[in-house]
C-alpha positions as CSV (number, residue, x, y, z in Angstrom):
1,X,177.8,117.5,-2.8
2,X,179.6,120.8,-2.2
3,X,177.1,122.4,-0.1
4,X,176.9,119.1,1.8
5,X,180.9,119.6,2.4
6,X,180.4,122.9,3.4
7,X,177.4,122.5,6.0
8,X,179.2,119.1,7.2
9,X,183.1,120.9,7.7
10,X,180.8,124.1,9.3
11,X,179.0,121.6,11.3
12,X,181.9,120.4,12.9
13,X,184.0,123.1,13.5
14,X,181.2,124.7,15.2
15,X,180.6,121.3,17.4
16,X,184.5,121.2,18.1
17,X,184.3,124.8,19.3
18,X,181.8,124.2,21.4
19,X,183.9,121.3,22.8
20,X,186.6,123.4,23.1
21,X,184.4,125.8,25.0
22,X,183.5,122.9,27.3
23,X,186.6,121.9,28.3
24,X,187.5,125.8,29.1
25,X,184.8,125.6,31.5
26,X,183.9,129.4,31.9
27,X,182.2,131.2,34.1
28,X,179.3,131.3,31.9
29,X,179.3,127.7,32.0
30,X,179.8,127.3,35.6
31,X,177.1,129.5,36.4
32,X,175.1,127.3,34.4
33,X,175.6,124.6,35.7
34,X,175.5,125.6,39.4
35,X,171.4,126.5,37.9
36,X,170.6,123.2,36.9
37,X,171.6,122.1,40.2
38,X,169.5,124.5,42.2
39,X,166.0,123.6,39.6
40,X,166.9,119.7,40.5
41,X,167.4,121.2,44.3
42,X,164.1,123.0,44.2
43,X,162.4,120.2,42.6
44,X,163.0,117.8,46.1
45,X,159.8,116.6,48.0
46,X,159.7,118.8,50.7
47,X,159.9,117.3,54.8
48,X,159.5,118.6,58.0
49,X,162.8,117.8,59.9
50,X,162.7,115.1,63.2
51,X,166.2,115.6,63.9
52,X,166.4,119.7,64.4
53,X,164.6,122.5,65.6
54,X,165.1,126.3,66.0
55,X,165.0,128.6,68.5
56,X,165.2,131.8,67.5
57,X,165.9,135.0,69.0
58,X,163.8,137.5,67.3
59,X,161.9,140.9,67.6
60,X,159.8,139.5,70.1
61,X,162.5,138.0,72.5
62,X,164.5,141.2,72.3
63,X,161.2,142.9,73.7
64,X,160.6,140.3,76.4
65,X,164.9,140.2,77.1
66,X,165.9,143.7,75.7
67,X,168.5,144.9,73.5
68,X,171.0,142.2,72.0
69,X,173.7,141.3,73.1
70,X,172.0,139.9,76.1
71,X,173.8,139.1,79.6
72,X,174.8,136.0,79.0
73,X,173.4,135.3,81.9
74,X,170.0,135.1,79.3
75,X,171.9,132.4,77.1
76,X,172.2,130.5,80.3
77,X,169.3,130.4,81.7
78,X,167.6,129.6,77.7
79,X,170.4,126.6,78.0
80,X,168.8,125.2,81.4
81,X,165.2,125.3,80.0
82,X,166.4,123.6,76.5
83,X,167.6,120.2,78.7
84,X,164.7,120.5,80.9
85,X,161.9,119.9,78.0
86,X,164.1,116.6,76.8
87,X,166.9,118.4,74.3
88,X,170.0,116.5,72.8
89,X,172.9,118.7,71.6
90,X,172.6,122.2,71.9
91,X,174.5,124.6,68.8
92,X,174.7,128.3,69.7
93,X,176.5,129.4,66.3
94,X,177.3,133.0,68.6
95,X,180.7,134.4,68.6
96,X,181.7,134.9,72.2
97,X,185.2,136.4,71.6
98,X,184.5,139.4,73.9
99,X,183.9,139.3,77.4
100,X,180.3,139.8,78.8
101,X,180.1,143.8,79.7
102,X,177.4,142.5,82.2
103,X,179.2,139.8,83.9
104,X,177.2,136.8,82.7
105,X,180.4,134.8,81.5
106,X,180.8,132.9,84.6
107,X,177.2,131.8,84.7
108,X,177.4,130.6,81.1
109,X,181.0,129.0,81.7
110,X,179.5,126.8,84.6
111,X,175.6,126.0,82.8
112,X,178.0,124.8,79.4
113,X,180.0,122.3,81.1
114,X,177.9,118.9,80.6
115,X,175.6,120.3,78.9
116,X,176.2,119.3,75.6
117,X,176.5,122.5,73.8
118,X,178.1,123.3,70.7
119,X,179.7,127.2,70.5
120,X,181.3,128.7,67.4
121,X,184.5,130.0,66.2
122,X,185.3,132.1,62.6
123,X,188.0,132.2,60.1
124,X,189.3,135.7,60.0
125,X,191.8,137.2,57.7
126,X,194.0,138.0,61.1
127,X,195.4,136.0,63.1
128,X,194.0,133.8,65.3
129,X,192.5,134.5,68.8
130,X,191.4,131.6,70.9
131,X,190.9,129.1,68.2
132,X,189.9,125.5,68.9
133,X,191.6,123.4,66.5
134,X,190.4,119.9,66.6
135,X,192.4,116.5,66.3
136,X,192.2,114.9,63.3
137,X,193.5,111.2,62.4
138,X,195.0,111.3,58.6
139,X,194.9,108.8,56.3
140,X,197.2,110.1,53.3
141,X,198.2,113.9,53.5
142,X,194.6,115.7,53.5
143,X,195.9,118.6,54.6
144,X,197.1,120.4,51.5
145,X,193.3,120.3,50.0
146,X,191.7,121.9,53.0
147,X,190.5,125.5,52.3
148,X,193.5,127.9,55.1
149,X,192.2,131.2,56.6
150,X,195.0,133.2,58.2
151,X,193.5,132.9,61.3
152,X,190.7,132.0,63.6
153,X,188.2,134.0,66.1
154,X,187.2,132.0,68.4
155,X,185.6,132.5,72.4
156,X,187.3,133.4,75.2
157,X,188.5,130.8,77.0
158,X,186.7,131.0,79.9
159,X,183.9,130.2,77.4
160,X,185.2,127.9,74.8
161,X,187.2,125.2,77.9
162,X,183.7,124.7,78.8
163,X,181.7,123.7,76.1
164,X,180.9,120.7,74.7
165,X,182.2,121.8,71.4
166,X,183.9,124.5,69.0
167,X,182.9,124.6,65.4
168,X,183.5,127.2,62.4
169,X,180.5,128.7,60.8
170,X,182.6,130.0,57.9
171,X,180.0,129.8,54.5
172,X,182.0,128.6,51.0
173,X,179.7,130.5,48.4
174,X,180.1,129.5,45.0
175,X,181.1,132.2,41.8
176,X,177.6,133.4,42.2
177,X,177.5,134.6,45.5
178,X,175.2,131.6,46.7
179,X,176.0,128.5,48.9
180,X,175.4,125.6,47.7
181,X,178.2,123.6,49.3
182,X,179.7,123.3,52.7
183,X,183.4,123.0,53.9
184,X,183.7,120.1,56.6
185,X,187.1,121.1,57.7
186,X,189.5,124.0,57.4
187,X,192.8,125.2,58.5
188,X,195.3,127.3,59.8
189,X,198.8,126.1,59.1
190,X,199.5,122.4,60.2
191,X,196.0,122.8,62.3
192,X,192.2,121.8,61.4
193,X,189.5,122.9,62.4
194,X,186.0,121.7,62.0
195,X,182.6,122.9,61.2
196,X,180.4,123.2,63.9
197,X,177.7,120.7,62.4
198,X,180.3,118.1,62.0
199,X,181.4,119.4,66.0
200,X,177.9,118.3,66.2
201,X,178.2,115.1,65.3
202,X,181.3,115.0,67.4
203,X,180.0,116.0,70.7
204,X,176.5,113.8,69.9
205,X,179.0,110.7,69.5
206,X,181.4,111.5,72.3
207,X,184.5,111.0,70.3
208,X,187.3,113.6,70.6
209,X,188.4,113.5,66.9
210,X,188.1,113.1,63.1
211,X,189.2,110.7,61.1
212,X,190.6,111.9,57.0
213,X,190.7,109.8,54.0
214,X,192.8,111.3,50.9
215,X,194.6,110.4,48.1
216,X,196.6,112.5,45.3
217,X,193.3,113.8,43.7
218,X,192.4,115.2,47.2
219,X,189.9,114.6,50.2
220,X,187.9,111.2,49.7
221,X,185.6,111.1,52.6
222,X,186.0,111.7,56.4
223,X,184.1,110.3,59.6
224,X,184.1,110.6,63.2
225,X,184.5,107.3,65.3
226,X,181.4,105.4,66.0
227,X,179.8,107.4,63.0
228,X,178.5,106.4,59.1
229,X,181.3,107.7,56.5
230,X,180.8,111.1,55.5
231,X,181.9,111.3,51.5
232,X,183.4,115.1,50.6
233,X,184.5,116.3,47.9
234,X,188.4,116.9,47.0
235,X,188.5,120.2,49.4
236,X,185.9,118.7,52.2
237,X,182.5,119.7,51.0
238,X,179.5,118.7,50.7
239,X,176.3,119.4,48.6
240,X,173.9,120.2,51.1
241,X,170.1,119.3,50.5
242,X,167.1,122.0,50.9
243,X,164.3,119.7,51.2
244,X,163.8,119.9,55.0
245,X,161.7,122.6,57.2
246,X,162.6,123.0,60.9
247,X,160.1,123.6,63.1
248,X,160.5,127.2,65.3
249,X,159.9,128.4,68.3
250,X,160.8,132.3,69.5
251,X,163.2,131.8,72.6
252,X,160.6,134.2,74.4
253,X,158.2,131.1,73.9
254,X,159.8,128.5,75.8
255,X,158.3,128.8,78.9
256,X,154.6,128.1,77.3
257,X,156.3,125.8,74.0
258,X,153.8,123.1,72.7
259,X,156.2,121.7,70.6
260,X,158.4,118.5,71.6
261,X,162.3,119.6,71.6
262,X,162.5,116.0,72.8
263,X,166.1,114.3,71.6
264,X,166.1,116.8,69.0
265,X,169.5,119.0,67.9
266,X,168.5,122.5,69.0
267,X,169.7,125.6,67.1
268,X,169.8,129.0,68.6
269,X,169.3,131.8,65.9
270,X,169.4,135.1,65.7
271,X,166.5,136.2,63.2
272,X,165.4,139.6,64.6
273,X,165.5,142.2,62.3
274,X,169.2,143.8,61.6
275,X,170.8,141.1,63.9
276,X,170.4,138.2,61.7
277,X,172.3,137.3,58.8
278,X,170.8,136.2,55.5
279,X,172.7,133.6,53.2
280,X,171.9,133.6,49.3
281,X,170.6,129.5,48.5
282,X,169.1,127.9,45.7
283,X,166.0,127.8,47.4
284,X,166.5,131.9,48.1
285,X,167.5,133.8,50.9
286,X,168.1,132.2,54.2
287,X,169.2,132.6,57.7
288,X,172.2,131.6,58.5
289,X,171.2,129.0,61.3
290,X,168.7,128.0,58.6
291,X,172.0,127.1,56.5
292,X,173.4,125.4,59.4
293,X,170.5,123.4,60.0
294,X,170.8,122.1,56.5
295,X,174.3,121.3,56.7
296,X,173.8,119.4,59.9
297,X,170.6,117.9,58.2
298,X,172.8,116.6,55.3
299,X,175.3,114.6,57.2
300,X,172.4,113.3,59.8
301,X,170.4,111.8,56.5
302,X,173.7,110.6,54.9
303,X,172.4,111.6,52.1
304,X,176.0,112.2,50.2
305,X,174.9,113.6,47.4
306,X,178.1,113.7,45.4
307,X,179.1,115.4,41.9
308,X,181.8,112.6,40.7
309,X,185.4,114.0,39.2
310,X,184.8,112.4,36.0
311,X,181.3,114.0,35.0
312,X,182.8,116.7,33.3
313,X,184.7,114.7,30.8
314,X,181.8,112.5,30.3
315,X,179.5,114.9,30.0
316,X,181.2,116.9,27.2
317,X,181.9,113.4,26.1
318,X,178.3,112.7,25.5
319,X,177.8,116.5,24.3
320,X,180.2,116.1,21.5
321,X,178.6,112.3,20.4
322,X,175.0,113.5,20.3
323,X,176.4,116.7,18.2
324,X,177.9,114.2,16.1
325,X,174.9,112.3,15.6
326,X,172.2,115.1,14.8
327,X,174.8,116.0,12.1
328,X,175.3,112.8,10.7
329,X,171.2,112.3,10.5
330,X,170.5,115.5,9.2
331,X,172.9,114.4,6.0
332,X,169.9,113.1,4.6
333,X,167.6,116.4,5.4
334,X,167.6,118.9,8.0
335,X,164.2,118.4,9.2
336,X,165.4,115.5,10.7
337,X,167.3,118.0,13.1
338,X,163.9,118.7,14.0
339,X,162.9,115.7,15.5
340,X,166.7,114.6,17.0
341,X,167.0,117.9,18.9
342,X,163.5,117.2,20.7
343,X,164.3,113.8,21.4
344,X,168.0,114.0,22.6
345,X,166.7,116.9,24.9
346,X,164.3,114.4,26.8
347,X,167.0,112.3,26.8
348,X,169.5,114.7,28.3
349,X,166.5,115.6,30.8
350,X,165.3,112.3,32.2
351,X,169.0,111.4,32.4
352,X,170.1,114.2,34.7
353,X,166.6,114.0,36.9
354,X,167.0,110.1,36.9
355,X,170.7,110.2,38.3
356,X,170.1,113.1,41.0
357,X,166.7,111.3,42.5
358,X,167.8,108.0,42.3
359,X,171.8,107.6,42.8
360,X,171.9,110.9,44.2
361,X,174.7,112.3,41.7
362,X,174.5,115.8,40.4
363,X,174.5,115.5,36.4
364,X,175.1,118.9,34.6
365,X,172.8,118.6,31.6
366,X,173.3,122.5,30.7
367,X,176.1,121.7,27.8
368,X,174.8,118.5,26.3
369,X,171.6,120.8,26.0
370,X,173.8,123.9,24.5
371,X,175.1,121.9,22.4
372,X,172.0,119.7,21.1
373,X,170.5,123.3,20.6
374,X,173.4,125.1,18.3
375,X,174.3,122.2,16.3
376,X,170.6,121.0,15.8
377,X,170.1,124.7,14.9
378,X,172.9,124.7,12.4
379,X,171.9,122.1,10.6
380,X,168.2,123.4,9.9
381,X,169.8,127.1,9.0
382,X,173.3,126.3,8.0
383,X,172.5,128.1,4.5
384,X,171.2,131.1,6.0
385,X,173.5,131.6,9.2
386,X,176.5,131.1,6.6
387,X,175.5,134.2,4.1
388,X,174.2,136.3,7.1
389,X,177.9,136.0,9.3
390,X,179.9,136.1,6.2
391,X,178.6,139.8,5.2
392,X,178.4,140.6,9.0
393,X,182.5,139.7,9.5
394,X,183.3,141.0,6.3
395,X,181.2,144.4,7.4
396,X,183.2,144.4,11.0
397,X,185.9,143.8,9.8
398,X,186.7,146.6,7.2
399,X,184.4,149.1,9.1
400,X,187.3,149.5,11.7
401,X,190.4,149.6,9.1
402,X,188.5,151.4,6.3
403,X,187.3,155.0,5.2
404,X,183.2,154.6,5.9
405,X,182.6,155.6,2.1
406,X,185.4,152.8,1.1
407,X,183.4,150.1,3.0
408,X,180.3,151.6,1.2
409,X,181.9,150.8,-2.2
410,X,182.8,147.4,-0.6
411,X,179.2,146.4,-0.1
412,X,178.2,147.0,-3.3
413,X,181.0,144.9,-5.0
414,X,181.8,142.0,-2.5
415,X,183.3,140.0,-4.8
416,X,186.7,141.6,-4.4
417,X,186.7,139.8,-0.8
418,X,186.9,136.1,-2.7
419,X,189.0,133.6,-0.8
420,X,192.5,133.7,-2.4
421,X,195.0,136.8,-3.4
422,X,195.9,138.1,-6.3
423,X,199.2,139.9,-7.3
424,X,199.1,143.9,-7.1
425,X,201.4,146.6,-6.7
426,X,200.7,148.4,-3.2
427,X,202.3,150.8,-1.1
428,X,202.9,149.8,3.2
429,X,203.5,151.9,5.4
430,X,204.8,150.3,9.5
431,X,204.6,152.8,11.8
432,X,205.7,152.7,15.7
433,X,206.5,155.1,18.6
434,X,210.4,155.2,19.0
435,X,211.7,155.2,22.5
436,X,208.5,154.0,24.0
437,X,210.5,152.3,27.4
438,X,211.0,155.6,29.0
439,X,207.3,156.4,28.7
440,X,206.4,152.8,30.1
441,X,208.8,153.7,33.3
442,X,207.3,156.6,33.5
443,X,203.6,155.6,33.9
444,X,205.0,152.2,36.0
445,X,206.8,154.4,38.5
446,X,204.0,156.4,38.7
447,X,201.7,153.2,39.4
448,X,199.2,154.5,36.4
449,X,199.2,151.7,34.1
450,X,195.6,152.7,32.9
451,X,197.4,156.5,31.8
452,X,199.7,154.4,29.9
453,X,197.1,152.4,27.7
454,X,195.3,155.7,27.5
455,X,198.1,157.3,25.6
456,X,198.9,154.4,23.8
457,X,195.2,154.2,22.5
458,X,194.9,158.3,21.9
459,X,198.0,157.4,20.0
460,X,196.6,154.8,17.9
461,X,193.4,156.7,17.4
462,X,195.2,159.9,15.6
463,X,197.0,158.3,13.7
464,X,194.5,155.6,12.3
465,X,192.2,158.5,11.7
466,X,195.0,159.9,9.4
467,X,195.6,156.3,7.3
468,X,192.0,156.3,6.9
469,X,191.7,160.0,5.8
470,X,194.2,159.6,3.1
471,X,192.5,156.3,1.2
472,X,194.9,153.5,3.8
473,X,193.6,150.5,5.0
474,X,194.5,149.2,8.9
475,X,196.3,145.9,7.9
476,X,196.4,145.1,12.1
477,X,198.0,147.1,15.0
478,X,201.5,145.1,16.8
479,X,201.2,146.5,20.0
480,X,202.0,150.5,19.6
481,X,203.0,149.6,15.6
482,X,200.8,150.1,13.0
483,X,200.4,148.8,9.7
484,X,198.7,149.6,6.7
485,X,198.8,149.8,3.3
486,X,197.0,151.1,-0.2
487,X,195.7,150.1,-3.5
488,X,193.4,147.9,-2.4
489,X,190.8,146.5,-1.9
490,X,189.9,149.8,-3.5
491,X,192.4,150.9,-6.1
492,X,194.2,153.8,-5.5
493,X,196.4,155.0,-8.4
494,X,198.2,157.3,-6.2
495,X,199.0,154.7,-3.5
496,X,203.1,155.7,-2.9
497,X,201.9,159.6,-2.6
498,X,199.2,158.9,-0.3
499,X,201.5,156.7,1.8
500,X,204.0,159.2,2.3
501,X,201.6,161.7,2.7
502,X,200.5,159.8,5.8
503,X,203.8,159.4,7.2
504,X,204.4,163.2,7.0
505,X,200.7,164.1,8.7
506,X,201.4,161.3,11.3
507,X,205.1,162.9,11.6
508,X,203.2,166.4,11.9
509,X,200.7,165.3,14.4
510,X,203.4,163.8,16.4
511,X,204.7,167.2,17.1
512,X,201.4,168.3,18.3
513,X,201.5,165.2,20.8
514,X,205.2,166.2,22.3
515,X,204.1,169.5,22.8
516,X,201.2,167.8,24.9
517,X,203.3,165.3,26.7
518,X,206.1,168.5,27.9
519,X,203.0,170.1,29.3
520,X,202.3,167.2,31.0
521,X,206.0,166.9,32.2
522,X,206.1,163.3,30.4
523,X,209.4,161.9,28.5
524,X,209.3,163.0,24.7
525,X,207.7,160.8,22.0
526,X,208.8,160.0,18.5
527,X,207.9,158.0,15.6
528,X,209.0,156.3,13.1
529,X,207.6,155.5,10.0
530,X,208.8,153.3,7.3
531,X,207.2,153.0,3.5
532,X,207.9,150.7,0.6
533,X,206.1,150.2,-2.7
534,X,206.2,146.9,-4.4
535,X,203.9,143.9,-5.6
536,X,202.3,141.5,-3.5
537,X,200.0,139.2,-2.8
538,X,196.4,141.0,-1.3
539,X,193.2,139.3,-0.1
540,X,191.3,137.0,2.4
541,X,193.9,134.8,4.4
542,X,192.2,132.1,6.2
543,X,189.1,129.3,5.4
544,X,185.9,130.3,4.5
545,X,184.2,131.1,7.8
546,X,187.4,132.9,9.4
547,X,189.7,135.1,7.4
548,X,191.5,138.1,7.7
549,X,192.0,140.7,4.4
550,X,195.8,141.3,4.5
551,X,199.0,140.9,2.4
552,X,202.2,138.9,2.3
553,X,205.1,139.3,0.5
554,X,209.1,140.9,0.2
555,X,207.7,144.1,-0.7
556,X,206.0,144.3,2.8
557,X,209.1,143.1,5.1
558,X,210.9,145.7,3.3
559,X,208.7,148.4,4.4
560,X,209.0,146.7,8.3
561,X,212.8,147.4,7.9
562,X,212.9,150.4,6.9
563,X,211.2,151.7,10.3
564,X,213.0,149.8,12.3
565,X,216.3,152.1,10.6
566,X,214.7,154.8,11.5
567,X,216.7,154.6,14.7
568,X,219.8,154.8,13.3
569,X,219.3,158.9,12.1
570,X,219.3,161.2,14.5
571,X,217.8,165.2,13.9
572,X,218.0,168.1,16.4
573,X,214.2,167.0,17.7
574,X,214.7,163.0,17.9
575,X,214.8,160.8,15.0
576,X,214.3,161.0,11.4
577,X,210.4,160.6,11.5
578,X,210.1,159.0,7.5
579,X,212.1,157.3,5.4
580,X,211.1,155.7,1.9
581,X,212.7,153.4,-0.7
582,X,213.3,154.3,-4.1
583,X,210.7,152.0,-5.4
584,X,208.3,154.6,-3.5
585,X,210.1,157.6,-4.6
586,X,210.4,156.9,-8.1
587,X,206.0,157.3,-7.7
588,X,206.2,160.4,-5.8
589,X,204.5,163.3,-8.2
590,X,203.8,166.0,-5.6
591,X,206.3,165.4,-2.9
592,X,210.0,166.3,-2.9
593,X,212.2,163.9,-1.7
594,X,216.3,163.8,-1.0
595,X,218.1,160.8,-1.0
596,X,219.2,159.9,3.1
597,X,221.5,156.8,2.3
598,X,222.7,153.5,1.0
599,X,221.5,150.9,3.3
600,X,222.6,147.3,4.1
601,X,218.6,145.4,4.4
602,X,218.5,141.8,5.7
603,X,217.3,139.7,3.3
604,X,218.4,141.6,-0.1
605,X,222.3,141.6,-1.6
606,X,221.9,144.9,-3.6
607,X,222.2,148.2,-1.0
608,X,218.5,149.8,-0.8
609,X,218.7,153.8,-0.9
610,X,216.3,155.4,1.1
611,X,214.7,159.0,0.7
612,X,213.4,161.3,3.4
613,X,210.7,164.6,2.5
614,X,211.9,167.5,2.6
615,X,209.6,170.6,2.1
């Protein structure tokens, strides 16, 4: 019954962490996620598109035309050719915010208007140059949930008054770098501007705005006039789908193309080598058009694939009930952990694929399958995970705060690491730098907050090496204070020497480091150390699985107080460096001492007289 206790309280606590994890929602877990969705991506029936198709300009049209940027005089002429052979909207996603070196702009200026072409504009992190903001009809206040650049790029106006359309081509990658979702809209202060596949849309429909849907959790949907309802996301995006090809022809083709541009949304790319740009997907690297294409492709097919605001809840939801469940079963054995984990994972599966195929929702599987895995795990090798961590934490933890030969001894006689305390007489020792705000300034004036942790953790190193030296244990380090003590877990009958003996060497070493910090033309640094010797109580604070070895008790706030009076006695170098009670001195063998004073302690009604060394 007891080892049932302990795998079923283990059990839990490592499927409430999890759960806990969950709702932190890390990057690890985001990443993840984001995965899943590409393999379900990926795993779409593939279609040749009817809607678009692609011209590009690559190596073989900058032979034919010469070196990019054409006269625009080119871009014109390609225009003409594109409505003779039967095309509907034409998207240019080029940047015209320069005038034409060549004099091509009026050309271009005259063969846009009517035309039905769609130009492009950027958000830029300057501020704006011929933007084309768009007008937008608002239901609720949409506004604040838009993704704001500081400002726009757009094309000169001789170019941008006469196109059909002005659109942003601005990408919204996700924490790893790839696009997987588009932003509709976007603005700049009170203003919104579109993206140029919903300008698409726009300019295909004839209306001259947008309407916006939102409510207080954000953007609901959007749609323009005469148009199906485009569902976003709360900030305007969409998913965009990657299961269409486009077919493509090079612009230096179009005088002999065989394929039928009839009615179809024409994109003009730039793919030759170091002109275009290439956009990290789930389905790989892309050209941008190609990106554009999809997006454009997404709204045409309506397919509003949508990631609803409560799956995260519900999916940790359903995490934490299956967890609860494989640890229920596996009360009666663990092999049935066996069988739950393979069947809740083809659960999990076919529940995810079933909801993305057929109601086209994106259904992050990734933590209910995390989660089937460690708590199905733990229940087939509770026993063995338990005795391995234990000795591992217990092997950390005293490797960093004891001598290597003390951990040694440790090993061989774990039972002095038993849950519980017990009552022993130890010596403490609190230690911190005195006067440590002028150093701080120093480094923040300086704007070198990495020189101050530096010092800080040279700091902590020497003196840590000297508590270990001399038999201490590293209780924990508060900031640039230090605390440690002695007599256990290995007994030292000496402890109240070797405590003081620290706080001299420390004291010593301290010297070393102010000659170091006047060559350095930093502010002086001083310590001051405070020992007490009393009883206590010593040993693993915490529960089974998470403890930490350390000691509570008068006998240790005393020690705490008597640094912080260090302040109050001043010597010709800075402050007294060590003071010590007379429960410590009354130990001392081997070290002088001299009585300092009669101190007022909070907490105690009798004075405490305190004792400095003296060589």
């Amino acid at each position: 019954m007891k080892k049932f206790l302990t795998h079923w309280t283990f059990a839990f606590v490592t499927l409430f962490a999890l759960t806990w994890i969950g709702l932190q929602d890390p990057q690890v877990k985001e990443i993840s996620r984001l995965k899943s969705f590409d393999l379900l991506f990926q795993s779409q029936d593939k279609f040749i598109s009817n809607d678009i198709a692609i011209v590009t300009i690559d190596e073989k049209s900058i032979e034919k035309y010469g070196q990019w940027p054409w006269n625009r005089e080119v871009l014109a002429e390609t225009i003409i050719k594109l409505r003779s052979q039967g095309a509907g909207v034409i998207v240019m996603p080029i940047l015209f915010s320069e005038e034409d070196r060549m004099g091509g702009d009026g050309l271009l200026a005259t063969t846009l208007n009517g035309n039905f072409v769609v130009i492009s504009q950027s958000g830029s992190h300057q501020t704006t140059q011929n933007g084309y903001p768009r007008g937008v009809a608002k239901i609720g206040n949409p506004l604040e949930f838009l993704f704001e650049w500081p400002g726009m790029v757009g094309p000169i106006p001789l170019i941008g008054d006469n196109a059909a359309g002005v659109g942003t081509t601005n990408t919204a990658p996700e924490i790893d770098g790839v696009v997987r979702r588009m932003p509709l809209l976007m603005k700049i202060g009170n203003d919104v501007y579109p993206n140029i596949a919903i300008e698409v849309i726009r300019v295909a429909v004839g209306d001259p705005s947008y309407q916006v849907k939102a409510d207080a959790s954000g953007i609901v949907a959007m749609r323009v006039p005469g148009y199906a309802t485009i569902n976003t996301d709360s900030n305007a995006r969409i998913w965009l789908t990657w299961n269409k090809s486009y077919a493509e022809v090079s612009l230096a083709d179009l005088d002999t193309n065989e394929i039928s541009l009839e009615g179809k949304t024409i994109i003009i790319g730039v793919k030759a080598e170091g002109l275009g740009g290439v956009v990290a997907t789930p389905i790989g690297g892309q050209y941008d058009y190609t990106v554009l294409a999809s997006t454009l492709q997404t709204v045409i097919d309506g397919t509003n694939i949508e990631r609803p605001s409560e799956a995260f809840i519900l999916e940790l939801a359903v995490a934490f009930l299956i967890g609860c469940a494989i640890i229920i079963l596996t009360r009666f054995t663990p092999y049935y952990a066996v069988g739950m984990m393979m069947f809740f994972f083809a659960i999990a599966s076919i529940y995810g694929t079933i909801y993305f195929f057929e109601r086209s929702l994106l259904v992050d599987i990734t933590w209910i399958l995390v989660t089937i895995l460690f708590v199905g795990l733990h229940s087939i090798f509770n026993r063995f995970i338990l005795e391995f961590k234990l000795k591992q934490q217990i092997r950390k933890q005293f490797e960093t705060y004891l001598d290597p030969r003390q951990v040694a001894i440790l090993q061989k006689d774990p039972s002095k690491l038993k849950l519980g305390g017990e009552r022993k007489e130890m010596s403490f020792l609190f230690m911190d730098i005195v006067g440590f705000t002028p150093i701080s300034e120093y480094y923040k004036n300086n704007d070198d907050p990495e020189g101050l942790v530096a010092l800080v953790n040279d700091y902590l190193n020497r003196m840590t090496k000297i508590v270990l030296d001399n038999g201490g244990c590293v209780d924990k380090y508060m900031g640039d204070c230090i605390m440690a003590f002695w007599n256990a877990p290995i007994d030292c009958p000496n402890h109240a020497e070797m405590a003081v003996k620290t706080g001299i060497e420390c004291a010593e070493e301290t010297e070393k480091l102010k000659k170091i910090f006047k060559e350095k033309g930093l502010p002086p640094i001083n310590i001051g150390s405070g020992v007490n010797t009393g009883t206590c109580i010593v040993g693993n604070m915490g529960s089974d699985t998470r403890f930490d070895y350390s000691v509570i008790g008068d006998a240790v706030n005393l020690a705490a107080r008597l640094e912080a009076s260090t302040r109050n006695y001043k010597t010709e170098t800075g402050i007294e460096p060590l003071i010590y009670s007379s429960y410590t001195k009354d130990q001392l063998k081997n070290i002088k001492s001299v009585e300092l004073d009669k101190i007022k302690v909070k907490g105690k009604d009798e004075l405490v007289t305190i004792y400095k060394p003296v060589s």
